[in-house]
C-alpha positions in Angstrom: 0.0 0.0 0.0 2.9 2.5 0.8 4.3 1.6 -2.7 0.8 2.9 -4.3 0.6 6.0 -1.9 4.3 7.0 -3.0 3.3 6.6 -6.6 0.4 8.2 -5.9 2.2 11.2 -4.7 4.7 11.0 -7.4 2.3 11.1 -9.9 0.5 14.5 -8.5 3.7 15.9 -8.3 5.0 15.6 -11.8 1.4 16.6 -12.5 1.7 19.7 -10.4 5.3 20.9 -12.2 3.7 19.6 -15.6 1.2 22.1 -14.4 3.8 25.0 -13.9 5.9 24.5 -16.6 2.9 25.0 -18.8 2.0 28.3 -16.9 5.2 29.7 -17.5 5.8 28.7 -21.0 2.3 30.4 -21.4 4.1 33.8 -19.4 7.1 33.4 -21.5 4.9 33.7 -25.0 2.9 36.2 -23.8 0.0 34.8 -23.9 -0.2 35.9 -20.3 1.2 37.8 -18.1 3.3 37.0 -14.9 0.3 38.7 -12.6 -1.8 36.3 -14.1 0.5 33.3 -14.0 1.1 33.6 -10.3 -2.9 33.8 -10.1 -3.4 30.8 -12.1 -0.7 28.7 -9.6 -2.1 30.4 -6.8 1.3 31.8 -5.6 2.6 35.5 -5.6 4.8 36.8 -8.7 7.7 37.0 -6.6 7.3 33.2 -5.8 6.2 33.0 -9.7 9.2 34.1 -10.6 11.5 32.1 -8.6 9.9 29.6 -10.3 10.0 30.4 -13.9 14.1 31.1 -13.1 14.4 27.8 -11.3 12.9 26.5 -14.5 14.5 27.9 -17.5 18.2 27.1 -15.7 17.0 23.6 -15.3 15.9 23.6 -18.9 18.8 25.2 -20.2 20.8 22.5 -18.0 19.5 19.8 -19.7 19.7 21.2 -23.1 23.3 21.5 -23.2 25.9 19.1 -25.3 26.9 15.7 -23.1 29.6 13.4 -23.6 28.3 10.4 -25.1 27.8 7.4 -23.0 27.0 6.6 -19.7 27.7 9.5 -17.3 30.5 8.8 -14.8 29.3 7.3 -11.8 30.2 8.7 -8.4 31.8 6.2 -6.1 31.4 6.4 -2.2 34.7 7.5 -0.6 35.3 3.3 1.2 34.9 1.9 -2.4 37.2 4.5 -3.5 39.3 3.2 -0.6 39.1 -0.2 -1.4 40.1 -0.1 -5.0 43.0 2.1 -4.5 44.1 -1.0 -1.8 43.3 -3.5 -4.2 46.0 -1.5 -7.0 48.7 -1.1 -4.5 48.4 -4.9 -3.5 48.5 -5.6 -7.0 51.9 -3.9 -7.7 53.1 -5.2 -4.5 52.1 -9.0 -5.6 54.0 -8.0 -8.5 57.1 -6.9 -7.3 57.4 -9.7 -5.4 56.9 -12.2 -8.1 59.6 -10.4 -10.4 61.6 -10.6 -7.0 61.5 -14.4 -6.7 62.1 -14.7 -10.4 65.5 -12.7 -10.0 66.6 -14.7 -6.7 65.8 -18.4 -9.1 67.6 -16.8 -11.9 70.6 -15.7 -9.5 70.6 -19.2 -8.0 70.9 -20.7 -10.9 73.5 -18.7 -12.5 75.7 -19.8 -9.4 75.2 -23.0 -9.4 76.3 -22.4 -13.3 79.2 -20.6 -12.0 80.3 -22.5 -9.4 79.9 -25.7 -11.1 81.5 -24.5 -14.8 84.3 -22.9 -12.8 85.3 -26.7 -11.2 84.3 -28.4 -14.5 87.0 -25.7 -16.1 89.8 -27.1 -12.8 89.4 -29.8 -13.5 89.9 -29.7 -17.2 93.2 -27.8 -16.3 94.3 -30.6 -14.2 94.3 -33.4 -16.8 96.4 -31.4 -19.2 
């Protein structure tokens, strides 16, 4: 029931600004005049015109040239967090892989060494 009462209440409120914006397209034609917009909405002209500002920034808002696509989502500030974490993590994990490789190619270039160098001794002996 909520659900239907919110809609409810949504629905008279886009019919009440539907209801403005048409009052003050009307004013902006001239097919009235503000005096007898702020009648017709039942408000005074300085709350009329507070309005009709309100309303031609909004419009002139959403007229303007967009990027295409989706529009960039804002991310809460612990998600933000988070992601930076998981990137830092990421690099460390990496270093440390690269790190490991290095110690197993030093390794084995000493046992290389160590074992060419008494392979060569031994050579030099039997001559």
């Amino acid at each position: 029931m909520e659900k239907r009462g919110g809609r409810r209440m949504k629905d008279k409120e886009q019919e009440l600004a539907r209801e403005r914006a048409l009052v003050i397209l009307r004013v902006r034609s001239g097919a009235m005049t503000a005096k007898q917009g702020a009648q017709a909405l039942g408000v005074s002209r300085k709350t009329y015109y507070q309005w009709e500002e309100r309303a031609l920034k909004a419009m002139a808002l959403a007229l303007e040239n967009r990027v295409a696509g989706r529009p960039c989502v804002s991310t809460d500030e612990e998600k933000e967090i988070l992601r930076q974490r998981i990137r830092e993590l990421e690099k460390k994990l990496d270093l440390a892989e690269k790190t490991l490789e290095v110690k197993e190619l030093l390794a084995a270039y000493e046992e290389f060494r160590h074992g060419g160098a008494k392979k060569n001794r031994g050579i030099g002996k039997k001559r």
